[in-house]
N, C-alpha and C positions, 0 to 999 in steps of 0.2 A: 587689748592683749591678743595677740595672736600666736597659735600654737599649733606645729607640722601635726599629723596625725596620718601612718600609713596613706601616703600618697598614690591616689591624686587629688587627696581627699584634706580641709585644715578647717578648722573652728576660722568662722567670722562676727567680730563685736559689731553688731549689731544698732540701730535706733528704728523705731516708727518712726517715718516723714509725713504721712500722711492715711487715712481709712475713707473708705466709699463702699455704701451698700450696693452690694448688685440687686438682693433681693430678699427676700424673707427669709432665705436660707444662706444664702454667701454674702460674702464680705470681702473686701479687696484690701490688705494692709500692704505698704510700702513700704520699703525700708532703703535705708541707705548706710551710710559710713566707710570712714575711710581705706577701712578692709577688700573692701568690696574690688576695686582695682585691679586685685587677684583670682577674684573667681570669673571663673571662665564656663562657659554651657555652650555646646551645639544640639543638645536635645531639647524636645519638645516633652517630653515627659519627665524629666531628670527629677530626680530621687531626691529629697532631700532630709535631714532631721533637726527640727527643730528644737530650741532648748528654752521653755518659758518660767518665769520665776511664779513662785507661791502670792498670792495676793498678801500685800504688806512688804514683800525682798522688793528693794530696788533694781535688783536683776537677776536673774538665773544661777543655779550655782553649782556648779561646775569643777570639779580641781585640777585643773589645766597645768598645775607646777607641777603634777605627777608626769608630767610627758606620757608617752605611752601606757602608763599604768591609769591615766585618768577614768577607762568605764572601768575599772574594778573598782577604784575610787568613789567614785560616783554612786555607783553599785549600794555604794556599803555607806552612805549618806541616810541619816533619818528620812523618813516620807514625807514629813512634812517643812524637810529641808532642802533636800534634792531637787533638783530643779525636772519641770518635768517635760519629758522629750516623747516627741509625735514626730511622724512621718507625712510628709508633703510636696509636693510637685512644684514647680517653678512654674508659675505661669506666662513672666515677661521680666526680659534684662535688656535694662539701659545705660547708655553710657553719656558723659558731660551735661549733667550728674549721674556720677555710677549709682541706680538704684534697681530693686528688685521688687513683683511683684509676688505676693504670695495671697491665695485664694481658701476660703477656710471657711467649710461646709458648718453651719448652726445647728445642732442636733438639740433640745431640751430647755435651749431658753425662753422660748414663748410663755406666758402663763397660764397655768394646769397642764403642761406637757406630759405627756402618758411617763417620757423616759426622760431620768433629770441630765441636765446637760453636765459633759466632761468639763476636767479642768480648761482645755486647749478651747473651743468652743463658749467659755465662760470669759477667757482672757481676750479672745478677738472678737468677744462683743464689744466689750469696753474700752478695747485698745485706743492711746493716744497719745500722739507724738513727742517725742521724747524717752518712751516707754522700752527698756534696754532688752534684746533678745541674745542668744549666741545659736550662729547657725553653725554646722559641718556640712561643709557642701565641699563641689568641684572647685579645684585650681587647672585642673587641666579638660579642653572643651570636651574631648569624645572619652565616656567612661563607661564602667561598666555600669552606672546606675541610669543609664538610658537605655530604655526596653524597645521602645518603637522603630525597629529596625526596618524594613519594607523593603526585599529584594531588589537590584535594580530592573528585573522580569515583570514585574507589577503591574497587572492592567486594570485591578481593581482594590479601593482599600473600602475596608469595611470598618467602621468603628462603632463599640456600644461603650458606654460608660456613665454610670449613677451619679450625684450631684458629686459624691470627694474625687469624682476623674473629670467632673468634667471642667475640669481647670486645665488640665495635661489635654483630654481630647480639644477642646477648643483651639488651645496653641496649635496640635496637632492640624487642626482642620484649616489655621488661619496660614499655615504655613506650606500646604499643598501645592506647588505649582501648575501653572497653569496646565491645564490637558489632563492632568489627573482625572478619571471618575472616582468617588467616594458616596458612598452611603454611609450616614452616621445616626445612630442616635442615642440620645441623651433621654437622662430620665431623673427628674426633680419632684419634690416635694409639692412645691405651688406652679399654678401659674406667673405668677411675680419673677419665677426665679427663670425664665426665659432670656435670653439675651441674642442681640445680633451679631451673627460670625461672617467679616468678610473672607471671603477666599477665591482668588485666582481659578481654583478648581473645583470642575464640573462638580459639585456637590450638594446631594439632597440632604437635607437635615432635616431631622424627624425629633420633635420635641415629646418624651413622655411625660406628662404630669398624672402624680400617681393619687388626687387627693379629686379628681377627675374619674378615677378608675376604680376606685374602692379598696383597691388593694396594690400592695407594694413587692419589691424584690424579684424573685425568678419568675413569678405569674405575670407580671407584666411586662417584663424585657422577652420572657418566651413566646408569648400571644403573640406581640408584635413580630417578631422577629421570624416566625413560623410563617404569617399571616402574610409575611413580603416579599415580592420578586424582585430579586435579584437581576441585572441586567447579565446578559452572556459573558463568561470572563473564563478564560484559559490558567489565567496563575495568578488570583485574587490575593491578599496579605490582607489579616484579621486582627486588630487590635480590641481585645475588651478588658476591662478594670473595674474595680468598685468591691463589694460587698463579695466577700472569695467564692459562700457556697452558689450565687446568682452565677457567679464567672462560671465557675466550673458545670455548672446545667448548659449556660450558651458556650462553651469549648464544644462540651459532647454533641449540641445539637450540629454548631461547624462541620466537626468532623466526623459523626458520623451520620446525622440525617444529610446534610449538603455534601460531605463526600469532602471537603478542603483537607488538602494534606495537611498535618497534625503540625510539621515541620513550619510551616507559615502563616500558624494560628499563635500569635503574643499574646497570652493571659496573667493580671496580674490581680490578687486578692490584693484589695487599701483597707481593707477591714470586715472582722468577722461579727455575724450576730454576736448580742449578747456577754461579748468577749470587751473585753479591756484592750487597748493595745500592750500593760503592762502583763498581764495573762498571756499572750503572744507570747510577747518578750522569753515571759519562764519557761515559754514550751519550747523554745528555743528555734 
């Protein structure tokens, strides 16, 4: 079933095709069906929300026959009926066969995990084909849920982003044309959770592993990020993401220890300590 929803945006029915560990922390799920046809992305970070069913529901549940009144709907669904909906980036869209990749950071599933893992992180452990999702995503390519805008002036991009960006920064860095310069880095859990980025552009990638470092979040995206020179750049464009209070330390440092105008610094919070995405959600 598919159903309009404030365009440019429509619920798409969903299956697993297939999963591949990237590493001890992400996971790769694929999806396809015949919805898919219709969604369209030119971005490399695009927004999406996903909708996963309760262990035991054969799919997600959703009241989609309410048309536009479905999230109040939804809203008002028991907790342990409602289906439960997370926020995630596209990593890669294919076409003959239309499928989509989605990348999906492991928080708590290890065993003795200090923080017990979310619902979302429980299901794409397990995930396995056939497995029914519904997504809301783009039908149309250039929306506003794509942040990575990079002036055409851009003589430098800079990218930092924690393991749940770096599915959007990867795309981002794979998709660079050639002559770009880029500095990037990425900051994960393990070593394991490293992977090769090819790209056309001149780019250094700088891998943080924080399990190497002792510690995690703003202390080690700052040290680093303090610690590095920058090549000469007239009108640089800064994309960072991940963990919102870590963004917001590396925006301040951009903009006001480096001086980068405020205007072509893109920071995006994918998630807060300690916080729920459903906590969000209520704080509106």
């Amino acid at each position: 079933m598919t159903t309009a929803v404030a365009a440019p945006f429509r619920f798409f029915s969903l299956q697993v095709v297939r999963t591949r560990r990237l590493g001890p922390s992400l996971v790769r799920v694929t999806f396809g069906g015949p919805d898919l046809h219709a969604f369209h992305s030119d971005g490399r970070d695009q927004s999406l929300s996903l909708f996963l069913p309760h262990p035991g529901q054969p799919e997600p549940v959703v009241p989609l026959e309410l048309g536009d009144g479905w999230w109040q709907g939804w809203r008002e669904l028991p907790d342990d009926v409602r289906a439960v909906m997370r926020s995630y980036t596209l990593r890669a869209l294919r076409r003959d066969p239309d499928e989509i990749d989605i990348d999906f950071a492991l928080h708590g599933i290890e065993p003795g995990a200090a923080v017990q893992a979310g619902p979302a992180s429980r299901w794409a452990a397990r995930a396995a084909a056939g497995d029914r999702v519904l997504l809301l995503g783009p039908a149309v390519a250039d929306n506003r849920a794509i942040r990575f805008r990079p002036p055409e002036d851009t003589d430098l991009v800079v990218v930092w982003g924690d393991e749940t960006a770096v599915p959007a920064a990867s795309a981002i860095v794979e998709s660079l044309p050639a002559g770009t310069r880029a500095r990037v880095w990425l900051e994960v859990p393990h070593a394991g959770d490293i992977q090769d980025l090819p790209t056309e552009a001149d780019a250094e990638i700088t891998w943080l592993v924080r399990e190497e470092k002792g510690h995690e979040g703003s202390s080690t995206a700052l040290d680093a990020l303090r610690e590095a020179q920058l090549p000469p750049a007239e009108r640089p464009y800064v994309w960072i993401a991940g963990e919102s209070g870590c963004v917001k330390e590396l925006r301040r440092h951009f903009v006001r220890e480096r001086g980068i105008d405020r205007r072509r610094v893109t920071f995006v919070g994918y998630w807060r300590r300690g916080v729920t995405e459903e906590q969000l959600r209520a704080e509106g």
